[in-house]
Structures are given as C-alpha cells and as structure tokens.
C-alpha positions as CSV (number, residue, x, y, z in Angstrom):
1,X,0.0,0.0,0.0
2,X,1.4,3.2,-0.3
3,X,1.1,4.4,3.0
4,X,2.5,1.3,4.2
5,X,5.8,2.8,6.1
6,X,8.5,0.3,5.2
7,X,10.2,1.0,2.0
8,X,8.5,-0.1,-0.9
9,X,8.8,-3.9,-2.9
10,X,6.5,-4.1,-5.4
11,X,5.9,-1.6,-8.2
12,X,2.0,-1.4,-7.6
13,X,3.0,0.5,-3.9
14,X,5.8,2.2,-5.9
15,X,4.4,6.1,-6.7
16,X,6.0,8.6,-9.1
17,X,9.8,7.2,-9.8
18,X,8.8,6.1,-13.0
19,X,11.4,7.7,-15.5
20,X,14.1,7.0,-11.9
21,X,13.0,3.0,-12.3
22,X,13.8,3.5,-15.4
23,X,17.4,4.9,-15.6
24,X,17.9,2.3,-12.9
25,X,17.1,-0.7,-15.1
26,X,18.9,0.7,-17.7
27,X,21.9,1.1,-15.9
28,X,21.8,-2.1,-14.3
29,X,21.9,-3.2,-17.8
30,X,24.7,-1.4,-19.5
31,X,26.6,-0.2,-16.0
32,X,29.0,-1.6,-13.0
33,X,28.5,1.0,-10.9
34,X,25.5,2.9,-10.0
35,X,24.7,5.6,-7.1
36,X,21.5,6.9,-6.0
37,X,21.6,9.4,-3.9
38,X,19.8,12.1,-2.1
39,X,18.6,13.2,1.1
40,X,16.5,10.9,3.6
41,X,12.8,10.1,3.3
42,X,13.3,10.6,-0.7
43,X,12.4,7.2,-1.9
44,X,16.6,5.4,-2.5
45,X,15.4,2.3,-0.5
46,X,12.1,1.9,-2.1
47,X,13.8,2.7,-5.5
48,X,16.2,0.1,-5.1
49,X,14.3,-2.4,-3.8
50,X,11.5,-2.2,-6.8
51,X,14.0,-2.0,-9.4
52,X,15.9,-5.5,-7.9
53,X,12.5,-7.0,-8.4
54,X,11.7,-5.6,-12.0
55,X,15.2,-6.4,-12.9
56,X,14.9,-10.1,-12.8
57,X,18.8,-10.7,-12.0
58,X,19.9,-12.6,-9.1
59,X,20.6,-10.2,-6.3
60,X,22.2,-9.7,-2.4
61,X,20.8,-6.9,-0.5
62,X,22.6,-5.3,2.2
63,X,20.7,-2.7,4.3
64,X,24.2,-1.1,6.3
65,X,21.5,1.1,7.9
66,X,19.8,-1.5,9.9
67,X,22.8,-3.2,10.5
68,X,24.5,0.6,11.6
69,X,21.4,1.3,14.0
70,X,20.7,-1.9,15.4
71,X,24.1,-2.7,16.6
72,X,25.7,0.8,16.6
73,X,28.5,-0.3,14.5
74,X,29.4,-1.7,10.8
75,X,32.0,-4.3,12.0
76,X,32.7,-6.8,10.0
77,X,31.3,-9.3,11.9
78,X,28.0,-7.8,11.6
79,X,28.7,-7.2,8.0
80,X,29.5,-10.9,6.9
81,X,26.3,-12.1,9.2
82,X,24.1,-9.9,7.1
83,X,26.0,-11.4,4.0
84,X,25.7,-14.5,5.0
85,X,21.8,-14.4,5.2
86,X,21.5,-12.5,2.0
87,X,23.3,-15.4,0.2
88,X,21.7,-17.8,2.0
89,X,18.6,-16.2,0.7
90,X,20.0,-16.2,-2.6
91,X,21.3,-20.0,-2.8
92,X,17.3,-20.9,-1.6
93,X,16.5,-19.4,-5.2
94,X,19.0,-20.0,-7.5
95,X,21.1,-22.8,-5.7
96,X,24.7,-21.6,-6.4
97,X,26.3,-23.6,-3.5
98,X,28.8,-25.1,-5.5
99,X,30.5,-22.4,-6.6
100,X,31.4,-21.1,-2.7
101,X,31.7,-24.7,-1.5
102,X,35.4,-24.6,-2.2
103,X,36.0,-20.8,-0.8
104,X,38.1,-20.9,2.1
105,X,35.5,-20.1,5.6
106,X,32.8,-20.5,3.8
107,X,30.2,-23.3,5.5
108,X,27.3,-24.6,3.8
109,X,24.6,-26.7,5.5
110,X,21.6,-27.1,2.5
111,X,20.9,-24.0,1.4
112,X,22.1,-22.0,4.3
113,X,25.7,-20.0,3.8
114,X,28.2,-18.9,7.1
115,X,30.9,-16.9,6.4
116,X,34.0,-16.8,8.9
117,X,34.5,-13.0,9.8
118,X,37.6,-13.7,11.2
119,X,41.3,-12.6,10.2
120,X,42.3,-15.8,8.2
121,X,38.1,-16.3,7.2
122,X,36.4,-15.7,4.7
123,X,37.7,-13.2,1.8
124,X,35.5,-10.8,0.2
125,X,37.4,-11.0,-3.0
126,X,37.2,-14.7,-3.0
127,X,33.5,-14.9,-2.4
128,X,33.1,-11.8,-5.3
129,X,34.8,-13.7,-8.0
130,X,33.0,-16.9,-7.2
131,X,29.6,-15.3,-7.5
132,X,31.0,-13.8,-10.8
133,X,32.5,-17.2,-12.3
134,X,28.7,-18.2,-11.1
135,X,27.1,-15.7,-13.1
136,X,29.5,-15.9,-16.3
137,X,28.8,-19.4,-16.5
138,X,25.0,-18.8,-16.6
139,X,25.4,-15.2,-19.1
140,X,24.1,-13.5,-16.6
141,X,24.7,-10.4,-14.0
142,X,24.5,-10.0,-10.4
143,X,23.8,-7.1,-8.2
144,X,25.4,-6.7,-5.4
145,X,23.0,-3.8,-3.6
146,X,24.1,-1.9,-0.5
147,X,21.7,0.2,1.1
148,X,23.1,3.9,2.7
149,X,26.8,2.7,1.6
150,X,28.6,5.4,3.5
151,X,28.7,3.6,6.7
152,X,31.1,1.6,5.3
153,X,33.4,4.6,6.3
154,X,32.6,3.0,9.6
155,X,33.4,-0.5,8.8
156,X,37.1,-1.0,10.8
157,X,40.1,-1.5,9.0
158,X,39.2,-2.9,6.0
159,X,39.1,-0.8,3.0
160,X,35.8,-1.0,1.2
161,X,36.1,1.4,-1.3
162,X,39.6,-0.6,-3.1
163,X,37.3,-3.5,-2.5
164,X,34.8,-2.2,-4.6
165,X,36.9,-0.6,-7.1
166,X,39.2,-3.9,-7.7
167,X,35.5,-5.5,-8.5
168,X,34.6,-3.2,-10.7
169,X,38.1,-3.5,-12.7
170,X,38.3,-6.8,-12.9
171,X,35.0,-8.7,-12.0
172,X,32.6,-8.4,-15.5
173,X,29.3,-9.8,-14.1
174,X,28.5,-8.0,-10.9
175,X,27.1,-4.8,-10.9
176,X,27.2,-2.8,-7.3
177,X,24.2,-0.7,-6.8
178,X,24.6,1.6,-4.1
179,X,22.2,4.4,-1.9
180,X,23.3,7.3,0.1
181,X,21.3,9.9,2.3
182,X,24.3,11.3,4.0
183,X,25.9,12.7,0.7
184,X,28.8,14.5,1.6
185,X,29.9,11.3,3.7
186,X,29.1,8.9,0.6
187,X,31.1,11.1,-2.1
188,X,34.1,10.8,0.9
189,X,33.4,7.1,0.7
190,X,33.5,7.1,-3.2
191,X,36.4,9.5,-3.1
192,X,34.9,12.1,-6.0
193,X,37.4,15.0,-5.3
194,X,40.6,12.5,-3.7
195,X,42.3,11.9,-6.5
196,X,44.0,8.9,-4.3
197,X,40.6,7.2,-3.0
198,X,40.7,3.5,-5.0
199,X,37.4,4.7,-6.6
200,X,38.5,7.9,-8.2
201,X,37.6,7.9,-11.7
202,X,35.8,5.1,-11.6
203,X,32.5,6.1,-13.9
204,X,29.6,5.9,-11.4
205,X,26.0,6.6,-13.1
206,X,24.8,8.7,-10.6
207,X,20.7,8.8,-10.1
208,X,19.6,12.3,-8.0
209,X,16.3,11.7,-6.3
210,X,14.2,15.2,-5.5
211,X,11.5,15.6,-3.5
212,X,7.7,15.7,-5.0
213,X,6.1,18.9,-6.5
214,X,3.2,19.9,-4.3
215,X,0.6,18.9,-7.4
216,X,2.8,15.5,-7.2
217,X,2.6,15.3,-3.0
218,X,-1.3,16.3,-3.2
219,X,-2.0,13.8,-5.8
220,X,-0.1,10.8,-3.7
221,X,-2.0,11.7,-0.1
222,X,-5.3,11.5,-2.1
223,X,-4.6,8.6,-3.9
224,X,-3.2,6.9,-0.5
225,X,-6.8,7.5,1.3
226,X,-8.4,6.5,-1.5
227,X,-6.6,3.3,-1.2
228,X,-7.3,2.4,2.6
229,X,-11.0,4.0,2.2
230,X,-10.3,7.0,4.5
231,X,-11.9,10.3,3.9
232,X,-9.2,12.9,3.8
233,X,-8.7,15.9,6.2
234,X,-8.1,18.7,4.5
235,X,-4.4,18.4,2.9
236,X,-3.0,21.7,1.8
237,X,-1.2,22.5,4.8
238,X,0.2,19.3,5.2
239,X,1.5,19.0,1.8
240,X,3.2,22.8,2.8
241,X,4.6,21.3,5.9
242,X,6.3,18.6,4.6
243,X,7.5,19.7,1.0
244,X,7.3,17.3,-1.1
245,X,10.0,14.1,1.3
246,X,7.5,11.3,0.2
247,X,8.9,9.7,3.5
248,X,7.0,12.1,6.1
249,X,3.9,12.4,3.5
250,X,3.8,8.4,4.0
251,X,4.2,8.2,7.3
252,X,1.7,11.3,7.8
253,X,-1.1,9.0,5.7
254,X,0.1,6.1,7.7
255,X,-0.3,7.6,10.8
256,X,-3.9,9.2,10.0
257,X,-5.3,6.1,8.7
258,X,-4.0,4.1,11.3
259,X,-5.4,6.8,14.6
260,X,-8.6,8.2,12.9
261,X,-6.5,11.4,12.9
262,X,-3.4,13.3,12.6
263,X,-3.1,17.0,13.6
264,X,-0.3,18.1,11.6
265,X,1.0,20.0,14.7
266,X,0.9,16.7,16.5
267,X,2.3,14.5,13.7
268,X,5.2,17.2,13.2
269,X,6.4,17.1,17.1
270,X,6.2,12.9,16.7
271,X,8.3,13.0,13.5
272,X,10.9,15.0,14.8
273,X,11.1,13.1,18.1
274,X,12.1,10.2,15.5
275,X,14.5,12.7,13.8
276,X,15.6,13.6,16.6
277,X,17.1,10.2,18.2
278,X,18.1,9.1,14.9
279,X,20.4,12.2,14.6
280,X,21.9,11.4,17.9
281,X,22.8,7.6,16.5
282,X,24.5,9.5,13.1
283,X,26.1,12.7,14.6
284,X,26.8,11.9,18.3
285,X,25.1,14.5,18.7
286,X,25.4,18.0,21.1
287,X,24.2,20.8,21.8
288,X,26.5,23.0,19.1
289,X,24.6,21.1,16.9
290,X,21.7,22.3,17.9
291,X,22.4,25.8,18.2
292,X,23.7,26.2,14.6
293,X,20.6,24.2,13.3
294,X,17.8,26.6,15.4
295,X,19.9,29.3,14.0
296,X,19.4,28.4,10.6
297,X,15.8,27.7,11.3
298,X,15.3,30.9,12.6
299,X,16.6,32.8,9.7
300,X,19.9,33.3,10.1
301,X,21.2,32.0,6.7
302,X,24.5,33.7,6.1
303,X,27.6,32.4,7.8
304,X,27.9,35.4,9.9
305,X,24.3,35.7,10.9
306,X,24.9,32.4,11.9
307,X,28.0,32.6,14.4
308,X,26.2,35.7,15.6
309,X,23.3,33.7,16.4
310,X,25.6,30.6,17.9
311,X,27.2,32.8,19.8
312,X,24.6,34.0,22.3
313,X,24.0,30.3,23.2
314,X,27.4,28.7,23.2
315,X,29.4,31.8,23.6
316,X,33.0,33.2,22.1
317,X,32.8,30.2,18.6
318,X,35.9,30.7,16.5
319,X,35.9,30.7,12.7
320,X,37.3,27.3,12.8
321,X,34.8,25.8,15.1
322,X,31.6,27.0,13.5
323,X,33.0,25.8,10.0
324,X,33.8,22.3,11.2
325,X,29.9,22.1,12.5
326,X,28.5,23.8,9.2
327,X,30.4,21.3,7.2
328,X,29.4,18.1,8.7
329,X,26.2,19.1,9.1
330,X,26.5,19.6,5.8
331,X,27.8,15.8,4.8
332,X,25.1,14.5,6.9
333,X,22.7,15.7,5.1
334,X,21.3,18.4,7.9
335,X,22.1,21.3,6.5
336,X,22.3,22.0,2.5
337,X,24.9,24.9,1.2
338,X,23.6,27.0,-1.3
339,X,25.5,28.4,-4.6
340,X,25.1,31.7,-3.3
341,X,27.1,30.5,0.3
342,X,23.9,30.9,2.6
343,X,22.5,27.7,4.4
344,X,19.0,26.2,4.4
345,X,17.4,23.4,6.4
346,X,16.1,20.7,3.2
347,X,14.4,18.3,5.6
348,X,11.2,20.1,6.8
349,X,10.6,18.2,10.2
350,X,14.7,18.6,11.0
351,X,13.9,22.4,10.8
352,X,10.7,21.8,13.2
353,X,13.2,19.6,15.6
354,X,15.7,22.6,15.6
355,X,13.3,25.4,16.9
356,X,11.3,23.0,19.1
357,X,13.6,20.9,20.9
C-alpha cells in the first residue's frame, strides 16, 4: 500500500519514480556502478528495492543502515552475518552452492551459507569472483546492492572502497548498486574529489532523487486514502509542511489512517522526536549542533548571521569551530549549502526539531 511505512517492494505501492526506475534498469543493464543518492525520506530504498524486483537478475541486499542502527556499528562481523543471510537467501532461489563450497571459511549446510568473519576467514574477494564465475557461467549479472553505503566509512580497518573498485576492474558480471542519504559522507566514501581514494575515476551513473512537487505530493496523499478508504482531512497545509519528502507524507497517511487522525501539529512534534534520536545515532550529537541548526531555522542563513546567532548560546565560537559544524552538518545531510554560500534546512521536520527541541 502506499502508505505502508516500510520502504516499498513491489511496483504497484511504488508512486511517481517512473522515469528513476527506469534509468535504474537501464543502468543495471549497461553499467558496474551505480549511485543513487539524495537526502533521507526521498524514496533510494524503495527505488532500489522495486527495481531489484523488475530487474529479474539474481541479487544480495545489504541494508548497512539497519545493521549501523541496530548494533551501533558496521564491524565486520555484523557485516559478513548480514552477507551470510543474503546469500543464503539467494542460494534458496537460484542454488549456487557449489560455486562457494570450495571458498576458504565458507560453510554450507543445505541452502544455508556462514561466512568466517575472522582474520584468516572468509575473503570478500574470493566470495566476489565466485559469485562472478557463477554468473558468467549462466550469461548473466549479479547485483550486489548496499543500502546507505557510507557507513562503510565505519566499517574498521578494512578498505571497502579498493574492494569495490578492484570488482569493478576486474569482476565483468556484478554490478554494485549503491544508496546514500548522508551525501557528503558517501562522495568521501566514493572518493569524488581525492584523487588517491581507489574509486577515483571510476565512472559511477549517478541517479539524483528530488522531492515531489506539491501537485505530485497532493495527488499521492489523495490517492493513498483512496486506497485504505479513509476520507481525507483537508491536505493543503500538510502538503506545505512537509515539501514534497515522500517519507513524512507516508508516514503522515500512515499515521492518519492508522489513529482516525493526525493533527499536523501533533504528527510534526512525533516526526521530529524520531528525527531527533536518529540524529543522535548519526552525529553523536550535542548541543553546538543544535544551536547552529535553530539558527538556521530561525533565519539566520549567512555564515555570519549564523555565528552571531551561535554565539549567544554557546558563547565566544571561533571561525574554525563553526566551519567544522556547518560542514558536517552539511555531509550529513542536515544542513544544505547554497551556490550563493547561505545555508538552508532541506528536511522540513529537522527544521521543526531545531526550533522545538
């Protein structure tokens, strides 16, 4: 349904990413490497997921965001247990066991796959080109999906990114399709503007996800209601209040449907409650934080405004200071920098969580 909160798995739920589905396909096709990317509550899960279905290849999924807030780390024993079910998963389908069997720390029982995490385990590169031999012998591609890749940043002392860009070099048959909603930290992670990161150069078809048009945002609330066979409130302040992240908008529909109700006041402080802790697992956050953000919020845009503003709160905040927090709010995704140099808030509820809490 398409209020249903979880991101989206079939294309029936799926609303408005047509011509994104279909650059996605397309690049599945033709490309290696593909990035989608944008700010959170935009769709990239949903996208990804729909276009793994419509794709028809054999896939693994890994969601690094569940993995990051569940267990407050990427380590790579977390990472090869959530490998380990997703080819498990994959082996129940398309039964490729024979090609790992022979991979040193891998362990097969039926259809089920265990990968040794350890030092002298398991080795990505080794379980890689087995699942390519696998899909050369059948003329066929595999995706290898990873869901909010930046927190491999996080993931110890391994390095991911020469991982990934020695696959793409030499490994034909897999194609790595990968989301980001912290942007900043994913182009670190992909190394854009290092020219020594192992994925510099690599060509990545990048996919830019925007937020709805308010015809586009009015149009999916109405037809979500319609579905569950709720009258609607009136919706034109809600669709002004959350501007166009298809996340909140489904989560608002979710939440009216599922109460009776929703006062948008009310759904706005509940939203950025959830914001809010969810910023605290991503930023360790404090209160400098804080202050910048309900500067922002309360209109002071320009860099100067805004260490005027900081300054009442926190005190004396030296040049150096206030550009480290403007810039990392800035690669998380908090805070977006404009051509012009001011700052704006993009995510609609982060700005109510700044002037509220």
């Amino acid at each position: 349904m398409l209020f249903d909160p979880e991101p989206k798995k079939d294309k029936k739920d799926f609303y408005n990413r047509e011509a994104e589905l279909q650059e996605l396909l397309e690049s599945i096709k033709r490309e290696k490497f593909v990035v989608i990317q944008g700010i959170r509550r935009l769709g990239k899960s949903s996208l990804l997921n729909v276009a793994l279905a419509e794709s028809k290849h054999p896939f693994v999924r890994l969601d690094l965001r569940e993995v990051y807030f569940t267990y407050g780390s990427v380590s790579k024993f977390h990472l090869y247990r959530a490998l380990s079910q997703e080819l498990s998963k994959l082996s129940r389908i398309h039964r490729f066991t024979s090609w790992l069997e022979k991979v040193r720390g891998v362990k097969i029982a039926g259809f089920e796959i265990q990968l040794d995490w350890r030092e002298k385990g398991a080795s990505l590169t080794d379980i890689f080109r087995a699942m390519d031999g696998w899909a050369s012998a059948r003329g066929e591609k595999v995706v290898i999906a990873i869901d909010e890749a930046q927190y491999l940043r996080l993931a110890g002392r391994t390095r991911y990114d020469g991982l990934l860009a020695w696959a793409i070099d030499n490994l034909g048959n897999l194609v790595f399709a990968l989301t980001g909603s912290q942007v900043g930290v994913l182009q670190d992670f992909l190394g854009t503007e290092d020219p020594r990161a192992p994925l510099y150069g690599r060509h990545a078809r990048i996919i830019e996800l925007g937020r709805l048009s308010h015809e586009q945002a009015m149009d999916f609330l109405k037809e979500g209601f319609k579905e569950a066979g709720v009258k609607h409130p009136d919706l034109g302040e809600v669709v002004d209040a959350l501007d166009g992240l298809i996340g909140w908008l489904t989560l608002y529909g979710y939440t009216y449907v599922s109460e009776g109700k929703a006062e948008l006041d009310r759904f706005l402080k509940m939203a950025a409650k959830l914001a809010a802790e969810e910023s605290k697992k991503i930023l360790r956050w404090s209160d400098r934080y804080q202050t910048v953000l309900r500067a922002v919020a309360g209109g002071a845009l320009k860099w100067s405004e805004i260490r005027e503003r900081a300054s009442v709160k926190l005190g004396p905040i030296s040049k150096s200071d206030l550009t480290y927090l403007l810039d990392k709010l800035v690669r998380y995704g908090y805070l977006e920098r404009l051509q012009n140099g001011s700052f704006v808030i993009p995510d609609p509820v982060i700005r109510y969580m700044a002037t509220k809490f």
